[in-house]
PAVOGU-41206 format. One record per residue (C-alpha): residue in three letters; x, y, z. Coordinates in pm, whole numbers, padded with zeros to 5 digits, always signed. Last residue first. Layout:
BEGIN
AlaXYZ
...
This chain:
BEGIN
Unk+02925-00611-08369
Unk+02705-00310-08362
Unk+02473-00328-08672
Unk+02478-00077-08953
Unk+02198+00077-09027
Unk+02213+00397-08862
Unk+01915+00502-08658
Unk+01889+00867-08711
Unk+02013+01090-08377
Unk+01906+01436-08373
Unk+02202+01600-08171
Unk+02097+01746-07804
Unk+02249+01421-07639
Unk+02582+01403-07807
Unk+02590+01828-07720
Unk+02558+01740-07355
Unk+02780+01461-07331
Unk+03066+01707-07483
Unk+02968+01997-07281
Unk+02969+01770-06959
Unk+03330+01724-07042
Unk+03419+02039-07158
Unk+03280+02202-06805
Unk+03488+01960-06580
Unk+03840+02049-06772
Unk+03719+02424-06713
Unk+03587+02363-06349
Unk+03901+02204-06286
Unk+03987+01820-06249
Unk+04360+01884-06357
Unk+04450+01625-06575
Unk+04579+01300-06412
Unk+04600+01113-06763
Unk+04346+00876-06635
Unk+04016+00997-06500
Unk+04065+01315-06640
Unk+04228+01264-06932
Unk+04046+00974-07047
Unk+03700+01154-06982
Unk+03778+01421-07195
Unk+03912+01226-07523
Unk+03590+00986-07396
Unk+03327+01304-07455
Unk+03490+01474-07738
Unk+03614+01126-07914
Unk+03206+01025-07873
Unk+03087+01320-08005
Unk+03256+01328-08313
Unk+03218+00953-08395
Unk+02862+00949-08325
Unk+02732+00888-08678
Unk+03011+00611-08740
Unk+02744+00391-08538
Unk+02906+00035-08492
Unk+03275+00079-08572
Unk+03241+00417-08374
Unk+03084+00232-08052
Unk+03364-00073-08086
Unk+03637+00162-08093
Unk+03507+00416-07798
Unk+03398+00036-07596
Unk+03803-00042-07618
Unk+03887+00294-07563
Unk+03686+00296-07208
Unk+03743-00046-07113
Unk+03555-00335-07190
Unk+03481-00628-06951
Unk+03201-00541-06813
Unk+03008-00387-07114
Unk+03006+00000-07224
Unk+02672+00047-07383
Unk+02565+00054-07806
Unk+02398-00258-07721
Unk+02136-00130-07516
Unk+02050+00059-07785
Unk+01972+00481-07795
Unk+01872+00414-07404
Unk+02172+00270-07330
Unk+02389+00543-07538
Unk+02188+00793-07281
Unk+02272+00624-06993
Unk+02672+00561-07093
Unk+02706+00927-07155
Unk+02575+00977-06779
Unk+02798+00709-06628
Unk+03081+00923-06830
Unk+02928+01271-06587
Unk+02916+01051-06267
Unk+03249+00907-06352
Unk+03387+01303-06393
Unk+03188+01422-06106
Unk+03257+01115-05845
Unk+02970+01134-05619
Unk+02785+00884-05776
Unk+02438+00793-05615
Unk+02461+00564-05396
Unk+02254+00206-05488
Unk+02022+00144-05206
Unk+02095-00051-04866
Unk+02135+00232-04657
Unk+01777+00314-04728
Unk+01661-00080-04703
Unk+01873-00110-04358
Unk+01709+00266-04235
Unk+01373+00092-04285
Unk+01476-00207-04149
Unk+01587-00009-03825
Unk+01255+00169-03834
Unk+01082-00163-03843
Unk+01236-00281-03588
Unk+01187-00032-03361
Unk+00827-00056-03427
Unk+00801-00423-03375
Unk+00984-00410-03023
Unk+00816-00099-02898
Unk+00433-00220-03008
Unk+00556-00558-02796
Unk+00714-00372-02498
Unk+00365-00135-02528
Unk+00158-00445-02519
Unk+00278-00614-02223
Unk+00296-00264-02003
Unk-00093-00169-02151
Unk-00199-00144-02487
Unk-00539-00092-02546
Unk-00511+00306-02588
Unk-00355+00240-02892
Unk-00598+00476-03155
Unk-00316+00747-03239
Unk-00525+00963-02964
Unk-00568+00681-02704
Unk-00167+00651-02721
Unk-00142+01031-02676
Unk-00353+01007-02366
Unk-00217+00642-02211
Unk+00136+00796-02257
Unk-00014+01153-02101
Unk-00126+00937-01796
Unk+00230+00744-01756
Unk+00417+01111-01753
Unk+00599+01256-01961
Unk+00658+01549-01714
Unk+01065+01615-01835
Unk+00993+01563-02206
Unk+00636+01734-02291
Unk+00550+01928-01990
Unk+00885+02017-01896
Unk+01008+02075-02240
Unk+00681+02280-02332
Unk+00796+02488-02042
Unk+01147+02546-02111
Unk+01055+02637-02484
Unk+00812+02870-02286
Unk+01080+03065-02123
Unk+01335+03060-02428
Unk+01059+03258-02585
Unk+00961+03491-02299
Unk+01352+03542-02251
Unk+01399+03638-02618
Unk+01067+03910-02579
Unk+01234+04028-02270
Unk+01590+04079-02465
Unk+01400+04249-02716
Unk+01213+04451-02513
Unk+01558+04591-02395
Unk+01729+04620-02687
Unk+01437+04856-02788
Unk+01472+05033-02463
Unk+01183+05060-02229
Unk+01213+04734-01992
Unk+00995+04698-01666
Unk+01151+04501-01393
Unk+00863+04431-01148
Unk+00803+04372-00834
Unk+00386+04464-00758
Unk+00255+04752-00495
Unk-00091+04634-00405
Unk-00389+04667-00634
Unk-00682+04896-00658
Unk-00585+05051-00953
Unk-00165+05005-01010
Unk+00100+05071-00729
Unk+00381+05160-00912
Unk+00705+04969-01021
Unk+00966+04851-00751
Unk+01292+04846-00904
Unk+01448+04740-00586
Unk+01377+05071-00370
Unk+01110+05193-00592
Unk+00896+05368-00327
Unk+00498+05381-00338
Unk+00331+05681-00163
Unk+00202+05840-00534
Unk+00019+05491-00499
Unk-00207+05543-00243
Unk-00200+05258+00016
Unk-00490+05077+00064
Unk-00383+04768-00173
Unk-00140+04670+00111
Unk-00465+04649+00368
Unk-00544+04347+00097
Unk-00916+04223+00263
Unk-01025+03840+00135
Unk-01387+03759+00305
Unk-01416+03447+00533
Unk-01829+03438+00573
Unk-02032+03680+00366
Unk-02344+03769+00590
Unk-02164+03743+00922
Unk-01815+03885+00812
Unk-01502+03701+00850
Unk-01167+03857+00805
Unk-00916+03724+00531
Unk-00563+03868+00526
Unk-00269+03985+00254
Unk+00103+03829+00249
Unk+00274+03844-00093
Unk+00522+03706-00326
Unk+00516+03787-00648
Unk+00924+03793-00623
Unk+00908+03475-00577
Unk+00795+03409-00917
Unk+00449+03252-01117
Unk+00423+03207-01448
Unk+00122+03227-01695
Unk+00107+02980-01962
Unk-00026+03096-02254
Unk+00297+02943-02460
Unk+00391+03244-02677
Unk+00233+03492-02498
Unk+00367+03423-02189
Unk+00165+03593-01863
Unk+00318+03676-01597
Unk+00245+03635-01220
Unk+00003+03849-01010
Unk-00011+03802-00619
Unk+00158+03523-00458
Unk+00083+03349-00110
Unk+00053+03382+00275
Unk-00304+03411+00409
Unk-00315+03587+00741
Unk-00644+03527+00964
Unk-00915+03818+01100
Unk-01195+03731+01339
Unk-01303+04065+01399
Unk-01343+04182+01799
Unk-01198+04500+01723
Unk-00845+04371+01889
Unk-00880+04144+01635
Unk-00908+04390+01307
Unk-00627+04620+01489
Unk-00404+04276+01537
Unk-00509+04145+01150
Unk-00366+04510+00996
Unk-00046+04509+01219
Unk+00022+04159+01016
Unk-00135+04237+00711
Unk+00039+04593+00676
Unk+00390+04499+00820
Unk+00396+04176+00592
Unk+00294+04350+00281
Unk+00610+04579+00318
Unk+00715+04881+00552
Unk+00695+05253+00614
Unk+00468+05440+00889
Unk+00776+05457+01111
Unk+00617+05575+01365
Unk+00206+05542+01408
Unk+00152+05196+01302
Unk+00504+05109+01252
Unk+00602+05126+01576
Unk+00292+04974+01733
Unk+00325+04676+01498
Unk+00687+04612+01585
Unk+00700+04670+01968
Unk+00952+04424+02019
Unk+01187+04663+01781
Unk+01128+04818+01467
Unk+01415+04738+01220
Unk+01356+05034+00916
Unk+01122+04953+00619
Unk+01381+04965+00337
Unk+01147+04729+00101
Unk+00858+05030+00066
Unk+00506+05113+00070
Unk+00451+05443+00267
Unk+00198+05490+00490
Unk+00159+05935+00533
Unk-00220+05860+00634
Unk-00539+05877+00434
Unk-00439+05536+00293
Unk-00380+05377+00537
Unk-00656+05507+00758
Unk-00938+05462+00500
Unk-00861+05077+00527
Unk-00919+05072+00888
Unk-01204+05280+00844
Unk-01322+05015+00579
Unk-01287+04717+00810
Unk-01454+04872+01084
Unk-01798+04966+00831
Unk-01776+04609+00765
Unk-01752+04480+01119
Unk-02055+04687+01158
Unk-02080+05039+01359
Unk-02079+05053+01751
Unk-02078+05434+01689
Unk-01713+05437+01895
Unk-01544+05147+01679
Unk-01332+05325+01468
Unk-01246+05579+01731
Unk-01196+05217+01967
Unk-00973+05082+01672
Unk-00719+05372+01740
Unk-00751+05392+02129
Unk-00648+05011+02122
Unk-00330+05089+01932
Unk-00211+05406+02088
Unk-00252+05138+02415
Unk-00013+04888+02262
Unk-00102+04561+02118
Unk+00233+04320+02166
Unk+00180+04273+02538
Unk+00047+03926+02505
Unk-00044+03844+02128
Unk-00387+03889+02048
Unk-00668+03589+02026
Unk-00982+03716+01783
Unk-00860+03433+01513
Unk-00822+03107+01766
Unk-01100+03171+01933
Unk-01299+03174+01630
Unk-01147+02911+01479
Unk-01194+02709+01818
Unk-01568+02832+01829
Unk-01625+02681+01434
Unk-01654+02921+01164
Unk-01802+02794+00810
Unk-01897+03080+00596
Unk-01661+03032+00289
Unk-01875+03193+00004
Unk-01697+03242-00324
Unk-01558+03443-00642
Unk-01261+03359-00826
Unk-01364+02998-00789
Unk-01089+02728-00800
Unk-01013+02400-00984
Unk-00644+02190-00988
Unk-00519+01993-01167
Unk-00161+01893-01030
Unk+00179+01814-01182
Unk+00496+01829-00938
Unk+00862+01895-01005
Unk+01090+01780-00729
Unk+01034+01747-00330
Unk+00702+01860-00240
Unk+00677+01734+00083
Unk+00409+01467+00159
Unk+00036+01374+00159
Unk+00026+01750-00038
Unk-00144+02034+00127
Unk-00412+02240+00005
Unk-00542+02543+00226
Unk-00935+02607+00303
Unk-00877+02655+00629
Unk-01056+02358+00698
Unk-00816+02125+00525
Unk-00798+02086+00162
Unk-00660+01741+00082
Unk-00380+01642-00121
Unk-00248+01291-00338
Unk-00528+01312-00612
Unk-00614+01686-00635
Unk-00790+01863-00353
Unk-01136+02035-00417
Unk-01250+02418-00451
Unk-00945+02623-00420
Unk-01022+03025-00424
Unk-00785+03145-00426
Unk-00572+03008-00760
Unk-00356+02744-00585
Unk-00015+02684-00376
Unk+00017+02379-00294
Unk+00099+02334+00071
Unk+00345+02032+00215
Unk+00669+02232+00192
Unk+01022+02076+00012
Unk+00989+02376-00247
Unk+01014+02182-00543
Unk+00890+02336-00851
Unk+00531+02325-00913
Unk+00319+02282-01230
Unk-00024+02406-01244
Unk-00253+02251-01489
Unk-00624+02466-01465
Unk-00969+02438-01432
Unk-01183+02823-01342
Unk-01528+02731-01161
Unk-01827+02980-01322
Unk-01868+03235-01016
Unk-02051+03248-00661
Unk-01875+02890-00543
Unk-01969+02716-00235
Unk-01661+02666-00039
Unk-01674+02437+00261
Unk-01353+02234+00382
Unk-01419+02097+00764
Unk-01337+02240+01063
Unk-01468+02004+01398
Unk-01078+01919+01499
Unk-00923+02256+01472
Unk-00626+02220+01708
Unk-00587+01866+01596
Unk-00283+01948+01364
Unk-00134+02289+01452
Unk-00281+02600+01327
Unk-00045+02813+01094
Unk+00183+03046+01279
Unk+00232+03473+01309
Unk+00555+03576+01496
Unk+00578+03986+01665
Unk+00506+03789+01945
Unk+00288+03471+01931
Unk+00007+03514+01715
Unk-00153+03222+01629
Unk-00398+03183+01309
Unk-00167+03146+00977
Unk-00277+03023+00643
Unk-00039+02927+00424
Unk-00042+02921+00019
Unk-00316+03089-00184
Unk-00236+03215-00559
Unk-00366+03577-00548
Unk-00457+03662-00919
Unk-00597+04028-00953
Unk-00318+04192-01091
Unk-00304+03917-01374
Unk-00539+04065-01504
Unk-00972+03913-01538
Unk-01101+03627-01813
Unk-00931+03400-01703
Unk-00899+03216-02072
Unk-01014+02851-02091
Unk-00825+02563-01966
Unk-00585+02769-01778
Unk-00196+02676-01815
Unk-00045+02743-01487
Unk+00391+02773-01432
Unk+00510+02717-01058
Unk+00748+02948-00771
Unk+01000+03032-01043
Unk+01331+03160-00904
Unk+01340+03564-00988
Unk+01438+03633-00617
Unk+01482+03976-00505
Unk+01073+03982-00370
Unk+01212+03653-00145
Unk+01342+03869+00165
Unk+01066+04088+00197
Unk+00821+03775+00259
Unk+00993+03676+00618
Unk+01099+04032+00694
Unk+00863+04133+00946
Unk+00697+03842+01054
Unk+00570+03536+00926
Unk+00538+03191+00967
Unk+00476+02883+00708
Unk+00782+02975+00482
Unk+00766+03057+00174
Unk+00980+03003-00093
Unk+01414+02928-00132
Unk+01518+02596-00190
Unk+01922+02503-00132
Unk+02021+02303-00383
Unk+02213+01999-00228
Unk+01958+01720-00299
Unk+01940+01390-00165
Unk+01878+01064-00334
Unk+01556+00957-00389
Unk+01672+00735-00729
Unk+01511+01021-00955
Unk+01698+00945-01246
Unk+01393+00707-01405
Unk+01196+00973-01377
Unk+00870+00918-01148
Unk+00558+00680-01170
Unk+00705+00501-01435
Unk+00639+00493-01816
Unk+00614+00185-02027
Unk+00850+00244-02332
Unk+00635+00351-02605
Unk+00681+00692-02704
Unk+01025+00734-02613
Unk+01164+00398-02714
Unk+00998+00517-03134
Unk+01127+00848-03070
Unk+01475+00706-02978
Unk+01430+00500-03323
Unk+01377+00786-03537
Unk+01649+01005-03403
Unk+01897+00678-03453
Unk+01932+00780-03796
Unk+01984+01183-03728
Unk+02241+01149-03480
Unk+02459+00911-03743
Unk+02389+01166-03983
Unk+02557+01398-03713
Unk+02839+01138-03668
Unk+02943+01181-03961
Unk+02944+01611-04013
Unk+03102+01605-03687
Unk+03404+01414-03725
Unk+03463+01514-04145
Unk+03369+01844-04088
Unk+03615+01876-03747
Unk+03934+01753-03995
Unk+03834+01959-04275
Unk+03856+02252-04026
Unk+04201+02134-03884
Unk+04343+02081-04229
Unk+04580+01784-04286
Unk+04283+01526-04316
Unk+04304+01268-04065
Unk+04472+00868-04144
Unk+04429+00579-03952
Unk+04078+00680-03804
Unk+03911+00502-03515
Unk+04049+00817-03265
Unk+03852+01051-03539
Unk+03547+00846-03453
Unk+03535+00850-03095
Unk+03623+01213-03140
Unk+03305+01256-03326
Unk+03132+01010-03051
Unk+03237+01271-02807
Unk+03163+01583-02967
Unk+02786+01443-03017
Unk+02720+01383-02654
Unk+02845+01709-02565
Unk+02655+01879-02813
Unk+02321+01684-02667
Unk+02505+01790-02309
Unk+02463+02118-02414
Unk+02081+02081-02520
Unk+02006+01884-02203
Unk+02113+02155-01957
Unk+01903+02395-02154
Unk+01578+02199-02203
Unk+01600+02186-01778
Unk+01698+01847-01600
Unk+01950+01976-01361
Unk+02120+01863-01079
Unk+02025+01437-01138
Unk+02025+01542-01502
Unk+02412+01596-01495
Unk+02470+01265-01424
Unk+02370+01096-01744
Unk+02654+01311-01929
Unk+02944+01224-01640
Unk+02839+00887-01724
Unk+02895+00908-02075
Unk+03214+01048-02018
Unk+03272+00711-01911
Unk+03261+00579-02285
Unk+03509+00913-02357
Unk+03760+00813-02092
Unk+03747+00440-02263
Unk+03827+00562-02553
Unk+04066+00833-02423
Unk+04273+00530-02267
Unk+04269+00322-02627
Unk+04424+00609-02785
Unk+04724+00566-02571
Unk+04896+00773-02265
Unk+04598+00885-02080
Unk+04723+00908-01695
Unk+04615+01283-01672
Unk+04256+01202-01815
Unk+04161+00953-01593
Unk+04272+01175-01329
Unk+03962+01420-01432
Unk+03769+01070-01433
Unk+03846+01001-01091
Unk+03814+01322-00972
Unk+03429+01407-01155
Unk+03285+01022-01026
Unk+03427+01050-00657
Unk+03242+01469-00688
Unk+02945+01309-00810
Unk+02952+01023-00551
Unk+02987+01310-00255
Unk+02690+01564-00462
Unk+02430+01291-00462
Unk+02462+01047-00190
Unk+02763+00822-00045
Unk+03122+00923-00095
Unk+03165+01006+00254
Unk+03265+01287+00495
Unk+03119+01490+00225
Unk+03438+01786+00151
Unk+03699+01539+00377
Unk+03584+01216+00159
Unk+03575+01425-00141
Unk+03969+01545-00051
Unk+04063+01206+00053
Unk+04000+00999-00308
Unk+04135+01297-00468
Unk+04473+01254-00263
Unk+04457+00919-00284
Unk+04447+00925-00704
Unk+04715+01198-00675
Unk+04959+00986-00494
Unk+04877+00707-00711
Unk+04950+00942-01045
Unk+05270+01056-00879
Unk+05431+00737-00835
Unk+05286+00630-01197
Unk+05448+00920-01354
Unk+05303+01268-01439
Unk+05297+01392-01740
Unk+05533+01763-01678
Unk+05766+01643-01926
Unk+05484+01665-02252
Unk+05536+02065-02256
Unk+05222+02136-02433
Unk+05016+01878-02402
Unk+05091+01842-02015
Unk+04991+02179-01914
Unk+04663+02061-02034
Unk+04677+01770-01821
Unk+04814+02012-01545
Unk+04507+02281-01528
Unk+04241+01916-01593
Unk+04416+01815-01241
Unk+04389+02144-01090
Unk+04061+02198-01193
Unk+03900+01863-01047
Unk+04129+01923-00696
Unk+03972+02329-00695
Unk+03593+02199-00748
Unk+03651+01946-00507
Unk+03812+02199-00264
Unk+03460+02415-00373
Unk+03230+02127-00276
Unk+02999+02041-00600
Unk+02711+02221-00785
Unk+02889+02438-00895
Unk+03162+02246-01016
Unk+02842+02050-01165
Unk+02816+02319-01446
Unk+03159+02337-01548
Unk+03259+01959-01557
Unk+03095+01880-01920
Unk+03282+02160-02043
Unk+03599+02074-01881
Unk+03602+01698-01996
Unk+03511+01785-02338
Unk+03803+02068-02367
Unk+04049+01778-02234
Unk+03927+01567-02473
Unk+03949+01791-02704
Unk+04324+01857-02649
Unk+04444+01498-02616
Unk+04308+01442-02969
Unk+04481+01758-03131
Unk+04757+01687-02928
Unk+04838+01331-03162
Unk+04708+00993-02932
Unk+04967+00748-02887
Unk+04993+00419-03002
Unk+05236+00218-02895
Unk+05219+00430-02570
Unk+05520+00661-02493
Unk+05794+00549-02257
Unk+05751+00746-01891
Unk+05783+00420-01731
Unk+05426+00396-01620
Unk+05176+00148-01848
Unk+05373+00143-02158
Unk+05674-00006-02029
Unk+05511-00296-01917
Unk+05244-00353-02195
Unk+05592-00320-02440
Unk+05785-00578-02188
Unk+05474-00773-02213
Unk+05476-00802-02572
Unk+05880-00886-02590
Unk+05801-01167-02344
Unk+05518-01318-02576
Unk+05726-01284-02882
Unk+06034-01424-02739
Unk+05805-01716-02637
Unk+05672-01725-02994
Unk+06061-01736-03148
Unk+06095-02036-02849
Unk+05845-02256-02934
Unk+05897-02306-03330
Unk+06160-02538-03343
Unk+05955-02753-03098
């Protein structure tokens, strides 16, 4: 038992040392230098920064008050906080979310848990073995950023992110760090980016193959703060104003063949509205069309196209007009809209097909009804005596529709975003008042003169235009293309589209909001058009960046189980389904980890100069005679004797080249280019000398 108590001393003396570590202001065993404490601390703040706004601003202001005093910390180490304080703190964070959320369940509240916590994680770090285990939850912080954000931007600074934080793994692994700051980040980064690049291969290989699943694997349905801006399904004046200040993409389309007409001429079909209730247009009400049924019969060659959809938490999809069928998970209804089976919550996919040019005849007596119907005391008499001059020859709807057109733009109208608040009597007032507003004043007073004609006339709310990128062909669509227009229907052509906005001459255009001109025969468009050289350029970088978004979407984001079975059928494994694809995963992972085994695996090449340059003479006396070479056990005088004794004809050379080597690798001469230059010198002149083969025999 002589040896029982000296290990019992060591046992108590070991949990004195855990003791003091963990809170009595006694530095860790092993403490991490400021250099260490200071990237972390930069890590955690850069991977914080773009969910703080995201986040509850008290959260925001707890998280940067705690990452303020860490920081604080470094450089006057006194103000590290003690275990007292740290508990306090801990409840205090704990509180403050639950205050912010009133919970700690969802999204943004378990974010916000996740952010504190870790932030205090930081303050209590006293040992390199706490920022280890900070930077492993830092992880965390990394995977949750995608539940916010999952554009190619986001993911490119959390890449860097990613790779910071194994390099300062690394250094924290490290006994000993170069004495030079910049030699110290090259020797962090520049290994763990080959370390990047080896497992590149292999997170292609669980890319390609892993069986896919209907949605991402961080969508877990969980809510979502962002607030989503689009159309609504009403309008009246100032619904559609609103959103032409918004550069927020509504979707991106990729045609399968080229249009074939401008971008001008695209209207991109969203809500249709029938009831006029005030100065308030609103879409039909399930059941209140009960015999309508979808019928388009196309007049043109059908245009197919991908359009991708950002979330908008609305039912309609919003589609080149005319939409022929519904896409899997829509139908078109009788008013010839598309709506999802449910809202459109995150990105969406769809095919879609439309006609440019149609024939939508079908009119039941409730559509009817429903599309002549004016709004109780909203049409004014100056209203009816206008349509009833239009109207006085008894002339066709057609010929009505055109006078009514005529009139807007014979008229002082005047296209503009200032339109002035009109009262109850909105219509009336602009009609022969004000004589200024937006798309929504023209198609809504436009659709009460056309019904008060006896015309059935409908609003369509939408998009007009979008914009074209010419380095990805897809052509994206804003929310400030939005647009309101209406469809009145004619005997002999059925629901025909009529733009009262386009009527308006274009000398009458304002630019309040950098509105550009009206151009031919098309309604005023918002536009930011650059003339400057640094200008263009900065459109021309935004077009790029723009479709490096959208090939990331398409390619990364939307990888979805269909384009698996596509590209699979393309390399010729189309057979493989959930069983086979685990398999083809396994096998080709391993492979490319037994290829990077074999690679790793190979002789390095030297890296010392000076051995690299003596491992050079030693190749060429090899080749000469194998037994003119240095062997195992000889060192390099010892082989210099036995080479001369063997071949007096390389005497000379040999002294230059070993004299050299000696000093360098030995003597502790100074390895500078000089010293470096007489060496290779010397092997090079023993190799350009015409060698005879000396008779005498190496011993």
């Amino acid at each position: 038992m002589a040896w029982s108590l000296p290990l019992q001393r060591s046992h108590h003396a070991r949990k004195d040392a855990a003791a003091t570590q963990r809170g009595r202001g006694t530095p860790a065993a092993d403490p991490p230098d400021r250099r260490q404490l200071t990237a972390a601390a930069l890590l955690l703040a850069l991977c914080a920064l773009p969910l703080l706004a995201e986040l509850d601003a008290q959260v925001g202001a707890f998280i940067a008050g705690v990452l303020a005093l860490r920081v604080a910390a470094i450089r006057w180490p006194g103000l590290q906080p003690g275990v007292l304080l740290l508990g306090l703190l801990t409840l205090v964070g704990g509180l403050n979310v639950l205050d912010a959320y009133r919970g700690v369940a969802g999204q943004a509240p378990g974010t916000a848990l996740l952010l504190s916590m870790v932030a205090l994680k930081l303050l209590e770090a006293r040992s390199k073995r706490d920022l280890r285990v900070l930077l492993l939850v830092l992880g965390f912080v990394l995977v949750v950023q995608f539940l916010f954000d999952d554009s190619l931007w986001r993911a490119l600074l959390m890449a860097a992110l990613l790779v910071a934080s194994f390099a300062l793994l690394r250094d924290l692994s490290l006994p000993t760090h170069p004495a030079t700051l910049t030699a110290r980040l090259r020797e962090g980064l520049g290994r763990t980016g080959v370390m990047v690049i080896q497992a590149l291969p292999l997170a292609l290989v669980l890319f390609v193959f892993f069986p896919r699943l209907s949605a991402p694997l961080w969508d877990l349905g969980l809510d979502n703060a962002h607030a989503i801006t689009g159309l609504k399904d009403w309008l009246e004046p100032g619904s559609v104003k609103d959103l032409v200040v918004s550069g927020e993409p509504v979707m991106r389309v990729r045609f399968d063949t080229p249009p074939g007409f401008p971008t001008e001429q695209m209207y991109w079909r969203g809500p249709v509205l029938w009831h006029a209730e005030g100065n308030r247009f609103e879409p039909a009400a399930p059941g209140d069309f009960p015999a309508a049924e979808a019928s388009v019969e196309p007049l043109s060659e059908p245009l197919t196209y991908t359009a991708l959809l950002e979330p908008s938490e609305q039912r309609w999809i919003t589609a080149l007009d005319m939409p022929l069928s519904a896409p899997r998970g829509a139908e078109l209804t009788g008013d010839l809209q598309l709506l999802a089976d449910r809202p459109i919550d995150d990105r969406q996919l769809y095919r879609l097909t439309s006609a440019r040019d149609y024939r939508a005849a079908q009119l039941t007596l409730d559509q009817e009804q429903a599309a002549t119907a004016l709004p109780a005391d909203k049409v004014t008499p100056r209203m009816r005596a206008l349509v009833a001059r239009w109207s006085a020859d008894d002339p066709p709807p057609e010929t009505v529709v055109q006078r009514a057109l005529e009139h807007f733009n014979r008229e002082p109208f005047r296209y503009s975003l200032l339109a002035p608040d009109m009262g109850e009597l909105a219509m009336d007032a602009f009609l022969f008042d004000a004589q200024v507003g937006f798309c929504e004043h023209y198609a809504a007073a436009f659709t009460l003169l056309m019904r008060t004609a006896g015309i059935p006339t409908r609003i369509v709310l939408g998009y007009l235009g979008g914009e074209r990128n010419p380095y990805s062909g897809d052509y994206l669509v804003r929310q400030s293309e939005a647009h309101a227009w209406t469809e009145v229907w004619l005997p002999d052509q059925g629901w025909t589209r009529v733009d009262p906005t386009a009527a308006v001459a274009a000398e009458r255009v304002d630019a309040d909001g950098s509105l550009s001109a009206l151009g031919a025969n098309a309604p005023a468009r918002f536009r930011v058009d650059s003339a400057s050289p640094v200008g263009r350029l900065i459109y021309q970088l935004h077009l790029a960046a723009d479709a490096f978004d959208a090939a990331w979407q398409s390619w990364v984001v939307g990888f979805s189980r269909f384009k698996q079975q596509r590209l699979l059928a393309n390399l010729g494994l189309g057979r493989f389904r959930e069983a086979g694809l685990v398999a083809l995963m396994a096998l080709t992972g391993a492979g490319v980890m037994l290829a990077w085994g074999l690679w790793l695996a190979r002789p390095s090449r030297e890296t010392d100069p000076v051995a690299a340059a003596y491992n050079q003479f030693q190749r060429r006396l090899r080749r000469m005679d194998s037994r003119l070479a240095r062997r195992p056990d000889e060192g390099p005088l010892d082989h210099h004797a036995r080479l001369v004794a063997a071949r007096p004809d390389l005497a000379a050379g040999a002294d230059a080249v070993v004299h050299a080597y000696v000093r360098l690798r030995y003597a502790g001469a100074d390895r500078g280019a000089d010293n470096l230059r007489r060496l290779r010198d010397a092997v090079g002149a023993l190799r350009r000398r015409r060698l005879g083969v000396s008779a005498a025999k190496p011993r």
